[in-house]
C-alpha positions in Angstrom: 1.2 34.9 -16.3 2.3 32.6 -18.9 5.3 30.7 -18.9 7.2 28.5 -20.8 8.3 25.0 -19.3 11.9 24.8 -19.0 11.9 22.5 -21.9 9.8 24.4 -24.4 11.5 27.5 -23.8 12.3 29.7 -27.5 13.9 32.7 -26.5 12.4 36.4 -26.8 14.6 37.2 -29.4 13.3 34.0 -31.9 9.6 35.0 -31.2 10.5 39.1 -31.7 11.8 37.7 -35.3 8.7 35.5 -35.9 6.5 38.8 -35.0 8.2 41.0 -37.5 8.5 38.4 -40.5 4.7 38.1 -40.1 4.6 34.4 -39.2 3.3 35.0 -35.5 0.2 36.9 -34.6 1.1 40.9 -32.5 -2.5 40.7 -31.2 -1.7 37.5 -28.9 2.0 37.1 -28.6 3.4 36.9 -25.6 6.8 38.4 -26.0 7.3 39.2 -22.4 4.6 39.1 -19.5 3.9 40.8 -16.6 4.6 39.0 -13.3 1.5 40.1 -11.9 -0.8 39.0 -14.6 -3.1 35.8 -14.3 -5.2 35.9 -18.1 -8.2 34.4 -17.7 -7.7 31.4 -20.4 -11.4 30.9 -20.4 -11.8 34.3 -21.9 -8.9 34.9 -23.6 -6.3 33.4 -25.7 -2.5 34.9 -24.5 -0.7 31.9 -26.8 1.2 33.2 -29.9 -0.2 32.0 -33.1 2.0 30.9 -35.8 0.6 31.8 -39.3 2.1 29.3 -42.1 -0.9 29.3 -43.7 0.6 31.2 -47.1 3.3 28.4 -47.2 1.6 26.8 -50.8 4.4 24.2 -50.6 3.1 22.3 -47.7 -0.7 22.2 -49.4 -1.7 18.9 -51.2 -5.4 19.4 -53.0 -7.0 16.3 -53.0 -10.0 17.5 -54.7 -10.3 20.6 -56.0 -13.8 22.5 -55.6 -15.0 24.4 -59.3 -18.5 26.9 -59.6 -20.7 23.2 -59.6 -18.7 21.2 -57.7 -18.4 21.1 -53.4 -15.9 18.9 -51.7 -16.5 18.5 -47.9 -15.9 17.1 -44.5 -13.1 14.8 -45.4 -11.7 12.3 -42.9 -9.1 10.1 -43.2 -6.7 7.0 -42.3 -3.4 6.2 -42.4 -2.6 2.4 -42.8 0.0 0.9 -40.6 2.5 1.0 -43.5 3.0 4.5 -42.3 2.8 5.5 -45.8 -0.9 4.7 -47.3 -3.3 6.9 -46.1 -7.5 6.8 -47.5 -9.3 9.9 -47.2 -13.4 10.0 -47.4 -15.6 13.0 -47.6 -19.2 13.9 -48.7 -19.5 16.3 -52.0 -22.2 17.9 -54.0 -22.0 18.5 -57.7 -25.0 20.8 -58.3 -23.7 24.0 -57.1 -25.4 24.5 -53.8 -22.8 23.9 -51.7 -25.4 22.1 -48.8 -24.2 20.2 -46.1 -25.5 16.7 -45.4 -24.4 15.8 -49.1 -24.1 12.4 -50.7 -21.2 9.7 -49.3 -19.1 8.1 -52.0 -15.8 10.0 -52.3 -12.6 8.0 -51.5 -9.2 8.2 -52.3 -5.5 6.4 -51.8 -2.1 7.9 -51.5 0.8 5.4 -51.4 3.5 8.1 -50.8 2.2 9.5 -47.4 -0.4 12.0 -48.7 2.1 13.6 -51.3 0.1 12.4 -54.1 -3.7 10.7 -54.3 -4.9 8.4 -57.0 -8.2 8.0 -59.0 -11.5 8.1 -57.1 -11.8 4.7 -55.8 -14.7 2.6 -57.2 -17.5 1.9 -54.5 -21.1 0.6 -54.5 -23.6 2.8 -56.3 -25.8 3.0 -53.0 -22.9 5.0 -50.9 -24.2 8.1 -52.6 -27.4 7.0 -53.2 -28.2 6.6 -49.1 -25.2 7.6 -47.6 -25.2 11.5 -46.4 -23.1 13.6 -43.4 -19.9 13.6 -43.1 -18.5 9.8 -43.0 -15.6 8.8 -41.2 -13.0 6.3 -41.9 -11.3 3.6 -39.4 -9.4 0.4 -39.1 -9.9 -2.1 -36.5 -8.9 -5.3 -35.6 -11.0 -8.1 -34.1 -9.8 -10.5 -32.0 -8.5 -13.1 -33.9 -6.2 -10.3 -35.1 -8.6 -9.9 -38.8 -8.2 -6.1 -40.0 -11.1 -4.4 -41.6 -11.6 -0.9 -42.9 -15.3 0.7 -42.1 -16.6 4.0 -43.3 -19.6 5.0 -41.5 -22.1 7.8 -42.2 -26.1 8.1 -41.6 -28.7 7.8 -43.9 -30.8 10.3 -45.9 -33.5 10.3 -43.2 -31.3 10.4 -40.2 -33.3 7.0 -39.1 -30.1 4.8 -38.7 -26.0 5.0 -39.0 -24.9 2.9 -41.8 -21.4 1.4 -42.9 -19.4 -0.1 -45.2 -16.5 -2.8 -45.1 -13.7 -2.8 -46.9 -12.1 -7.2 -45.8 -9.1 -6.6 -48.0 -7.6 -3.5 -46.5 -9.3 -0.8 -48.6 -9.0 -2.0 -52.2 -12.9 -3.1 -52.7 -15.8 -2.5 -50.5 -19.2 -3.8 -49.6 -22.5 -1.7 -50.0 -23.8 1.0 -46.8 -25.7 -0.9 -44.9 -27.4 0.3 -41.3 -25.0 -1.0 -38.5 -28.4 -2.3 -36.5 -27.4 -0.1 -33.5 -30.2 -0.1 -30.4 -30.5 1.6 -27.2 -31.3 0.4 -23.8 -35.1 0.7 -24.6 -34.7 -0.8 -28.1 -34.9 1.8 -30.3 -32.9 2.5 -33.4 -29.8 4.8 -32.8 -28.5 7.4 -35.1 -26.2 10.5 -33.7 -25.8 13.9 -35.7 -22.0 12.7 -37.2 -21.1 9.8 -37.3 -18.2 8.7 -35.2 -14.6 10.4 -35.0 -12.7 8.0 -32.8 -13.0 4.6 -32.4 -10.4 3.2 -29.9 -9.6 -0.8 -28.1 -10.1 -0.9 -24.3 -10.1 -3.1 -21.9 -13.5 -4.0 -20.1 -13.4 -4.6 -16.4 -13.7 -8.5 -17.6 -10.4 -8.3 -19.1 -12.4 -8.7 -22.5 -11.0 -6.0 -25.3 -13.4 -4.3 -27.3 -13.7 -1.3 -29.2 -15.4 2.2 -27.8 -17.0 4.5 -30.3 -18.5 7.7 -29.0 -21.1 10.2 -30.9 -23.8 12.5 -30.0 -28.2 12.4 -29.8 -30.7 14.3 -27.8 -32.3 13.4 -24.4 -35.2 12.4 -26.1 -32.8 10.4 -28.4 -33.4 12.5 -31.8 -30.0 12.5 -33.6 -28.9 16.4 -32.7 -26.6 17.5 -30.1 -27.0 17.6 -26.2 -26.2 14.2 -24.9 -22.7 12.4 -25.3 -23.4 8.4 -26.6 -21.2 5.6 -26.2 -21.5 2.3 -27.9 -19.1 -1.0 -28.1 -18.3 -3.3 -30.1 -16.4 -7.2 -29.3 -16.4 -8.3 -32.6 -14.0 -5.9 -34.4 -16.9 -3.3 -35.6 -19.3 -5.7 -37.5 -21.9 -5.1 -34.6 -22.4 -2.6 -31.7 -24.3 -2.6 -28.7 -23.8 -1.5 -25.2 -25.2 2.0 -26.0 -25.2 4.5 -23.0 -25.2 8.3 -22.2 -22.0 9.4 -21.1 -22.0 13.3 -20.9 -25.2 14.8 -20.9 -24.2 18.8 -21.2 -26.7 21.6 -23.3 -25.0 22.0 -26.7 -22.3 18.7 -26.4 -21.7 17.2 -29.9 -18.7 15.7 -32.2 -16.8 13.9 -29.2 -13.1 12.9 -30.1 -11.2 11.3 -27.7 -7.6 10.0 -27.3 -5.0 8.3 -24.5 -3.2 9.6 -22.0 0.5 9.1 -22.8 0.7 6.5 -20.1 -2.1 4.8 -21.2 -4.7 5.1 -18.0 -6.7 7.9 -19.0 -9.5 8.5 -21.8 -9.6 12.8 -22.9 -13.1 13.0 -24.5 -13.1 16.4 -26.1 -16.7 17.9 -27.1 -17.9 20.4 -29.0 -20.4 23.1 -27.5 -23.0 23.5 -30.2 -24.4 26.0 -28.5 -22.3 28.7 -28.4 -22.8 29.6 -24.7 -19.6 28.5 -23.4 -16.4 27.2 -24.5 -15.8 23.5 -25.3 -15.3 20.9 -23.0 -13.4 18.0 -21.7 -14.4 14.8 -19.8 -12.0 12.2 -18.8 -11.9 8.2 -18.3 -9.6 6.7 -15.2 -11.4 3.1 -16.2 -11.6 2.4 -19.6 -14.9 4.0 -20.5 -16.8 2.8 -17.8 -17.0 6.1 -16.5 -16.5 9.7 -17.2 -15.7 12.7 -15.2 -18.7 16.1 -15.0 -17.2 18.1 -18.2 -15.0 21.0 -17.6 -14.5 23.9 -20.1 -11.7 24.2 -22.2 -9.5 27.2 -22.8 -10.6 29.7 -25.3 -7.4 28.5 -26.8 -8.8 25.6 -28.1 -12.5 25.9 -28.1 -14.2 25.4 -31.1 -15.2 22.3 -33.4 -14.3 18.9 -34.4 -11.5 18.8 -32.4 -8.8 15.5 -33.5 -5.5 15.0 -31.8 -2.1 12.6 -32.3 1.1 12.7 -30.6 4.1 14.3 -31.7 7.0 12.1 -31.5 8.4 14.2 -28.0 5.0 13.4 -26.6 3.4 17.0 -27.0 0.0 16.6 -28.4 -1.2 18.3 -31.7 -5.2 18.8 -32.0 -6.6 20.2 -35.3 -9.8 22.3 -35.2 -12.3 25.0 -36.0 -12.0 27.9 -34.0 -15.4 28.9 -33.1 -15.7 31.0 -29.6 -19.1 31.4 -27.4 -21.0 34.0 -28.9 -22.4 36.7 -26.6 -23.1 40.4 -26.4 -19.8 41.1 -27.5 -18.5 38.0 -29.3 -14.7 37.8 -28.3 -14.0 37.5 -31.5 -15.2 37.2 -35.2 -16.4 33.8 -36.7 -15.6 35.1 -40.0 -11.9 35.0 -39.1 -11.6 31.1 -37.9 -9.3 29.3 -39.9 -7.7 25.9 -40.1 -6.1 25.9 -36.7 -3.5 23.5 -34.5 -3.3 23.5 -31.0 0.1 22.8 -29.8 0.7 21.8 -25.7 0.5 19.0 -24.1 -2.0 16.0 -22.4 -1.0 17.6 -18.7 -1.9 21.4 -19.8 -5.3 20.1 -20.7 -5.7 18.6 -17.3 -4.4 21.3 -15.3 -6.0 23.6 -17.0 -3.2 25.4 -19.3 -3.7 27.1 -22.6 -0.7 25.2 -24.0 2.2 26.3 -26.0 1.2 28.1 -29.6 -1.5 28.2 -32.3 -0.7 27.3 -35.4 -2.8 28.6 -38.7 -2.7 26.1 -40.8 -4.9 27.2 -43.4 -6.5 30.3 -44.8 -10.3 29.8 -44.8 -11.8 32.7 -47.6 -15.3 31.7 -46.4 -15.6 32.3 -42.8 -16.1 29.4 -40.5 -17.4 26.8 -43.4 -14.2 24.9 -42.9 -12.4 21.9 -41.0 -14.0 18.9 -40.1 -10.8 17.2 -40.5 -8.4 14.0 -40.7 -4.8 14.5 -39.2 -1.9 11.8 -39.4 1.6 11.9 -37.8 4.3 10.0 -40.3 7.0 7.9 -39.4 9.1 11.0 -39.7 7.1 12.9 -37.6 5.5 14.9 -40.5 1.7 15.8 -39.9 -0.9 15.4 -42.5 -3.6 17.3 -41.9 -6.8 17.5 -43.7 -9.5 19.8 -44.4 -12.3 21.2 -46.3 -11.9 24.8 -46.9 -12.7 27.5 -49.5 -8.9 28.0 -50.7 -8.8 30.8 -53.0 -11.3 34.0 -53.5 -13.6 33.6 -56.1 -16.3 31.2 -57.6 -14.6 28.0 -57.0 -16.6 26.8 -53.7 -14.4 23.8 -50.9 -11.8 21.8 -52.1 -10.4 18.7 -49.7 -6.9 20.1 -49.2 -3.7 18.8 -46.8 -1.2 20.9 -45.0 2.1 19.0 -44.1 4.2 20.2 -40.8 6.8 19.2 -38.5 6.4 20.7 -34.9 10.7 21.2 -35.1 10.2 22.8 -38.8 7.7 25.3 -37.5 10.0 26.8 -34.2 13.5 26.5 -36.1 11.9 29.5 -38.6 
């Protein structure tokens, strides 16, 4: 049975409307449920889905795909302004559309992602040896100097590299490799380069900075072993490098806080496809983590990324993407730009959360996501994505969605 906490209660007659406008999904509502039912939220999703996907005014294009050129993997980062936000992504302008293209698209918006500049200008050698999809982060060192990175891997997959922006994103230095080593001294590179990097607290009462990304047992830069690295210096060098979740098929961790503060969600992707995605958890600051659990087939999938609404439920974007097996539970081809809506404690306790959200229409399948999502000052959400947006032979444009959580349940 699912149920509504008390304070998230919308009454039967507000989802019934939602159901018959079209906005919510009939195949997984849950208008009413059966006392005796328990679903199994491993292997089913019993959360309505709320479809504003065909809302055009919320959608920003940030770069718009033609028949030559592809725009993908965007990530991006909004500046404490609460109002500038940079978004980074790799692109290819020969047609082919190929993952693991060049590094060295990056815009500004000043008004909160409503409009976006002029490509940024950035060293020639970001697209000369920069490939993957990069990732975008501020951090602070501390002596309290803010610098921008962007990291990526090189063409070879031999090393991560970065970039440094010292004057908060208006000129940046050249991709260099970060210099990163494991215990036995050899060069580490993961698959992506890193979604999260977050400040801790080591059990020194030293602060530092926690970056997480994925490699092989045999330390090859694919999926199947969860890496963390830190950092005391504010970015400019890592070290510290150990295995953290070693689980077939782990990749693309993303992690956030508990809404106290005393907890680290790591949230992994299972590359595999044998089971859903997992979760691994932090009572100590990194030091260690918890055996992964699975997730519920509400919010497995890929590249998961999560902020707090400003009531304290927690938003994660995604690419819905469920184990495959002799009957696939459902169709890849129909994954789309999704939100999961709920909050930290569901996660924990094993709850599919509150509702779905489609954010975006995807009209190639599962080639979508890898995204960047913001929370404004007015508790607008900026989310980001690479997605084919229309039928036809323009291929991905970047695109944002914009939402408020109490926009989407007062329709």
């Amino acid at each position: 049975m699912f149920e509504w906490r008390e304070s998230e209660k919308m009454n039967t007659g507000k989802w019934i409307k939602l159901i018959m406008a079209g906005i919510i999904s009939t195949t997984n509502a849950l208008v009413a449920a059966d006392p005796g039912m328990t679903p199994d939220i491993l292997r089913q999703i019993s959360i309505p889905t709320i479809d504003i996907s065909a809302q055009t005014e919320r959608h920003v294009i940030i770069a718009q795909g033609t028949e030559t050129e592809w725009q993908g993997h965007p990530h991006t980062l909004l500046m404490p302004d609460g109002k500038t936000i940079f978004c980074v992504w790799q692109g290819r302008r020969d047609g082919s559309g190929k993952h693991g293209a060049p590094v060295g698209y990056l815009k500004r918006s000043n008004d909160g992602g409503l409009t976006w500049g002029d490509y940024i200008k950035v060293p020639s050698n970001w697209l000369e040896t920069g490939r993957g999809h990069p990732t975008i982060h501020r951090l602070v060192d501390a002596e309290g100097v803010a610098r921008l990175f962007v990291f990526c891997r090189d063409t070879e997959r031999t090393t991560f590299l970065q970039a440094v922006s010292e004057d908060e994103g208006e000129t940046w230095s050249e991709m260099c490799p970060i210099g990163l080593i494991d215990p036995d001294g050899a060069l580490v590179v993961g698959w992506t380069a890193p979604i999260t990097i977050l400040k801790v607290t080591g059990p020194d009462g030293v602060k530092k900075h926690l970056m997480w990304y994925e490699r092989t047992r045999d330390g090859s830069p694919s999926v199947g072993v969860i890496w963390q690295s830190a950092s005391y210096d504010g970015g400019l060098t890592w070290g510290e490098s150990k295995a953290i979740v070693d689980k077939e098929g782990a990749s693309e961790p993303a992690v956030i806080r508990s809404p106290d503060g005393k907890q680290l969600l790591l949230l992994i992707r299972e590359q595999n496809r044998k089971l859903n995605s997992f979760f691994s958890v932090s009572g100590d600051e990194g030091e260690n983590w918890s055996e992964p659990q699975q997730l519920p087939l509400a919010l497995t999938g890929d590249r998961h990324l999560a902020r707090y609404a400003p009531d304290g439920r927690l938003v994660i974007v995604f690419r819905p993407f469920p184990p495959i097996g002799p009957t696939p539970l459902q169709d890849f081809k129909e994954s789309h730009f999704t939100a999961w809506v709920g909050r930290y404690e569901d996660i924990i306790d094993g709850r599919e959360g509150q509702y779905l959200v489609k954010l975006l229409h995807s009209h190639q399948g599962g080639d979508h996501t890898y995204p960047g999502l913001e929370i404004l000052p007015d508790g607008s959400f900026v989310g980001t994505t690479y997605i084919k947006y229309r039928p036809g032979p323009e291929m991905h444009s970047v695109i944002s969605v914009r939402f408020r959580l109490d926009d989407i349940e007062s329709h």
